[in-house]
C-alpha angles and dihedrals in degrees: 000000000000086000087057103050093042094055091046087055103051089049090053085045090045090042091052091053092068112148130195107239111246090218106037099017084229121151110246132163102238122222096213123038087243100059118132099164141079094209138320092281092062089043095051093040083050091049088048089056097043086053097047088048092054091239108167119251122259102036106136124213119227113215117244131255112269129292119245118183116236103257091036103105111221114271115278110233114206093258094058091051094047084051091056093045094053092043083045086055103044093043089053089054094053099053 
Protein backbone atom coordinates (compact mmCIF):
# COMPACT_ATOMS: atom_id res chain seq x y z
CA UNK A 1 0.00 0.00 0.00
CA UNK A 2 2.75 2.33 0.87
CA UNK A 3 4.23 1.48 -2.58
CA UNK A 4 1.09 2.60 -4.01
CA UNK A 5 0.62 5.75 -2.49
CA UNK A 6 4.29 6.71 -2.92
CA UNK A 7 4.29 6.07 -6.90
CA UNK A 8 0.91 8.00 -7.31
CA UNK A 9 2.40 10.57 -5.82
CA UNK A 10 5.49 10.93 -7.72
CA UNK A 11 3.32 10.77 -11.08
CA UNK A 12 1.07 13.57 -9.79
CA UNK A 13 4.53 15.34 -8.73
CA UNK A 14 6.17 14.39 -12.40
CA UNK A 15 2.46 15.45 -14.32
CA UNK A 16 2.47 19.13 -12.39
CA UNK A 17 6.35 19.92 -13.82
CA UNK A 18 5.16 20.21 -17.35
CA UNK A 19 7.30 22.80 -19.42
CA UNK A 20 6.55 24.44 -22.80
CA UNK A 21 9.32 23.52 -25.12
CA UNK A 22 11.55 26.86 -26.20
CA UNK A 23 11.90 25.51 -29.70
CA UNK A 24 8.54 23.77 -30.55
CA UNK A 25 6.51 25.23 -27.97
CA UNK A 26 5.43 21.66 -27.34
CA UNK A 27 4.27 20.39 -23.61
CA UNK A 28 6.63 17.94 -22.32
CA UNK A 29 7.28 16.59 -18.75
CA UNK A 30 11.11 17.45 -18.25
CA UNK A 31 13.62 14.88 -16.58
CA UNK A 32 15.88 17.54 -14.83
CA UNK A 33 14.54 20.62 -13.31
CA UNK A 34 16.65 22.59 -16.01
CA UNK A 35 15.40 21.38 -18.70
CA UNK A 36 14.36 23.81 -21.50
CA UNK A 37 14.10 21.44 -24.22
CA UNK A 38 11.72 18.77 -25.64
CA UNK A 39 14.56 16.66 -27.17
CA UNK A 40 17.90 17.25 -29.04
CA UNK A 41 16.16 17.89 -32.22
CA UNK A 42 14.35 20.99 -30.76
CA UNK A 43 18.00 22.14 -28.91
CA UNK A 44 19.96 21.88 -31.88
CA UNK A 45 17.13 23.44 -34.17
CA UNK A 46 17.11 26.10 -31.45
CA UNK A 47 21.37 26.41 -31.66
CA UNK A 48 21.02 26.65 -35.52
CA UNK A 49 18.65 29.66 -35.08
CA UNK A 50 20.65 31.44 -32.38
CA UNK A 51 23.67 31.18 -34.81
CA UNK A 52 21.81 32.38 -37.96
CA UNK A 53 20.44 35.33 -35.84
CA UNK A 54 23.89 36.31 -34.79
CA UNK A 55 22.94 35.77 -30.82
CA UNK A 56 26.19 35.81 -28.80
CA UNK A 57 27.48 32.56 -27.29
CA UNK A 58 26.97 31.72 -23.59
CA UNK A 59 23.45 33.20 -22.93
CA UNK A 60 21.55 30.54 -20.83
CA UNK A 61 17.77 29.90 -21.06
CA UNK A 62 15.83 29.62 -17.93
CA UNK A 63 13.10 27.17 -18.17
CA UNK A 64 9.73 28.42 -17.86
CA UNK A 65 7.23 28.20 -14.98
CA UNK A 66 4.98 25.11 -15.23
CA UNK A 67 2.65 24.42 -17.45
CA UNK A 68 -0.91 24.17 -16.31
CA UNK A 69 -3.88 23.10 -19.21
CA UNK A 70 -6.60 25.36 -19.56
CA UNK A 71 -9.36 23.66 -17.74
CA UNK A 72 -6.77 22.24 -14.96
CA UNK A 73 -7.54 24.63 -11.69
CA UNK A 74 -4.28 25.64 -9.93
CA UNK A 75 -3.18 23.28 -7.38
CA UNK A 76 -5.04 23.72 -3.65
CA UNK A 77 -2.29 24.06 -0.76
CA UNK A 78 -3.48 22.95 2.55
CA UNK A 79 -4.00 26.36 3.70
CA UNK A 80 -6.57 27.25 0.74
CA UNK A 81 -8.57 24.18 1.49
CA UNK A 82 -8.63 24.85 5.29
CA UNK A 83 -9.99 28.67 4.12
CA UNK A 84 -12.94 27.07 2.16
CA UNK A 85 -13.78 24.68 5.04
CA UNK A 86 -14.05 27.60 7.74
CA UNK A 87 -16.11 29.96 5.16
CA UNK A 88 -18.09 26.64 4.51
CA UNK A 89 -18.70 26.57 8.24
CA UNK A 90 -19.54 29.92 8.96
CA UNK A 91 -21.73 30.24 5.94
CA UNK A 92 -23.66 26.99 7.13
CA UNK A 93 -24.26 28.77 10.70
CA UNK A 94 -25.83 32.01 9.14
CA UNK A 95 -28.35 30.47 7.13
Amino acid sequence: MRADYHRERRRRRRAARRQICAACTDVFVPSRSDQVFCGSACKARDRRRRKAEGEPRGKRRQPQPPFLEPDEPPAATGQDESARRRADFLASLIG
